[in-house]
N, C-alpha and C positions, 0 to 999 in steps of 0.2 A: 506405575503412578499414572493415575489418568494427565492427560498434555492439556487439559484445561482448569486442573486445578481447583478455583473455588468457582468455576463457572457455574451454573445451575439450569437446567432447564427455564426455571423461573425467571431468570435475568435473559436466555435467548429468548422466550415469550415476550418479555420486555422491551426487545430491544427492536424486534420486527416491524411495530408500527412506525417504529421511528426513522426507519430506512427509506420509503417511499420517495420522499423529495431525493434526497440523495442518488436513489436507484437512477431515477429518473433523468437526473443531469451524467448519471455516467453512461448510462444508455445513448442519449444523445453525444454524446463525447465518442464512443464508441464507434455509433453510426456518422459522425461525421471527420473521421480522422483521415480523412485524406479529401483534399489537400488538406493542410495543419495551416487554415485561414485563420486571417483574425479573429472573426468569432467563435471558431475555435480556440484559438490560445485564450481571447476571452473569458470565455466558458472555462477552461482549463484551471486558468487561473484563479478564480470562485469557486470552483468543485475542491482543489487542493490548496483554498487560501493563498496562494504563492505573491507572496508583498514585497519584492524585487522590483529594482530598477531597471527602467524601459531597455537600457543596453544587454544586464543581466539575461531579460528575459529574450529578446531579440538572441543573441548568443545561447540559449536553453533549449529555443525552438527551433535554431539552428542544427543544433546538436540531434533533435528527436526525431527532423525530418531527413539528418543524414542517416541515423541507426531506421529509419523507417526504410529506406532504401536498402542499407546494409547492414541488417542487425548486429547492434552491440550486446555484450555481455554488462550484465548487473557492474562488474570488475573494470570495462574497460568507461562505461558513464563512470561511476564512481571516480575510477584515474582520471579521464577529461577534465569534471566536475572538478577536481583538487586542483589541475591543471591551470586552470582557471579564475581561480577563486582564491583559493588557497586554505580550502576549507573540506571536509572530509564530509560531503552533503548526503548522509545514506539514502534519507526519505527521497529528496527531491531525484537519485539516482534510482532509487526504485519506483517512485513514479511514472518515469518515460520509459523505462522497461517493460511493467506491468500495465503502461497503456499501450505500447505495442504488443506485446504480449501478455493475454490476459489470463493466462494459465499460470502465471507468476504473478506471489504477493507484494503487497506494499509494505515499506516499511512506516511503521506509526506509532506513535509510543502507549495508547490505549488496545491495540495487538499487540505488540511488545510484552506489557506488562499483566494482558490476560493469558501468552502465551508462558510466562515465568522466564522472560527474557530482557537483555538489555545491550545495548550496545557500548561499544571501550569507551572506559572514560579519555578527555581531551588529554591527559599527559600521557597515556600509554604511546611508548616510540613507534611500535611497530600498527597503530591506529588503524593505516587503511586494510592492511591485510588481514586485523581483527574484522572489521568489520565485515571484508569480506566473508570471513568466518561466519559472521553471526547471518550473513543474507542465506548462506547455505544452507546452515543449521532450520531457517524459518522456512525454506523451502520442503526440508526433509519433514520439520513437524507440522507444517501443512500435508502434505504426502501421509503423511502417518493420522493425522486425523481425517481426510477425507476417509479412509479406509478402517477407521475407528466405530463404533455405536454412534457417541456422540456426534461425531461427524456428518452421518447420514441423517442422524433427526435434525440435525441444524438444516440440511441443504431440502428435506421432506418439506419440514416447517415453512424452511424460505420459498419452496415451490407451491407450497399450498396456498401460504400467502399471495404471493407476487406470480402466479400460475404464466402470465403474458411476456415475464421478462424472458432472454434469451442470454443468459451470463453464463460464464464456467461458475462452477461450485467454489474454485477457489475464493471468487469474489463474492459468492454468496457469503461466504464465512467469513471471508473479510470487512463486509459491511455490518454483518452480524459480532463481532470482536471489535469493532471502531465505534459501534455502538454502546456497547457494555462499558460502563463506567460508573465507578465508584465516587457517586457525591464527594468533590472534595477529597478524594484519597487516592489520588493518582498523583505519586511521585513524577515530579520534573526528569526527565529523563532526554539527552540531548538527541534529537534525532536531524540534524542538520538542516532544519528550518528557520 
């Protein structure tokens, strides 16, 4: 079974122009991750929407600039993150991971749901270690499509396009899968934002 489903060339076509601005703010995000100043977390927080309160986020960047020193595991943000909060935050845990390390993907529900995935719903008991599940699982089908047909013309495409950028392909196809979306038919799907 192809791991993109009803993806189409015609929809990655589609969705390439639309990346530009975006590339662009994560390119500079990139290039200015250390120190994790304010206008970085600035910027931070407009590239990934994050609409938290100032303690929240204070305590977030707290957290990115200790795994930036000693990297954490997707598993051990996510446990903080719950620690914390009280809340099972996949996206915002993959976030600071795949900004430190950008060979790892984000979690998003417009990936998600072009990947033919979803994360545990809110009554499942054993939640976090679902979820842990499903960040692996995203990992292996990233891993499995970079090395796929489709894979490579997605990352071709986004190099011919975008020739100047300097990204892993991961995020090539990450930006390219955050893009694709279906007018109106993308199912609510909780990703702890």
């Amino acid at each position: 079974m192809d791991i993109l489903g009803s993806v189409s060339d015609a929809d990655v076509d589609g969705a390439l122009p639309k990346i530009a601005e975006g590339l662009k703010k994560y390119c500079w995000l990139q290039a200015n991750l250390n120190p994790l100043g304010m206008e970085f977390q600035q910027n931070f927080k407009g590239f990934y929407k994050v609409r938290r309160d100032e303690q929240w986020c204070e305590w977030y960047f707290g957290l990115m600039e200790e795994s930036n020193r000693n990297r954490m595991s997707f598993k051990i943000v996510l446990n903080r993150l719950w620690l914390k909060t009280g809340w099972i935050e996949a996206s915002f845990a993959s976030k600071l991971v795949a900004t430190l390390e950008p060979q790892l993907p984000v979690i998003d529900k417009f990936v998600l749901k072009n990947l033919n995935m979803r994360l545990p719903y809110f009554s499942k008991s054993d939640r976090e270690h679902e979820t842990v599940e499903v960040y692996k699982q995203l990992c292996a089908k990233y891993d499995e499509l970079l090395a796929s047909a489709k894979g490579r013309m997605i990352c071709k495409k986004f190099q011919r396009k975008y020739r100047d950028s300097e990204i892993t392909e991961v995020k090539m196809i990450d930006l390219v899968l955050w893009k694709i979306r279906e007018s109106g038919k993308i199912p609510t799907i909780y990703i702890g934002t």
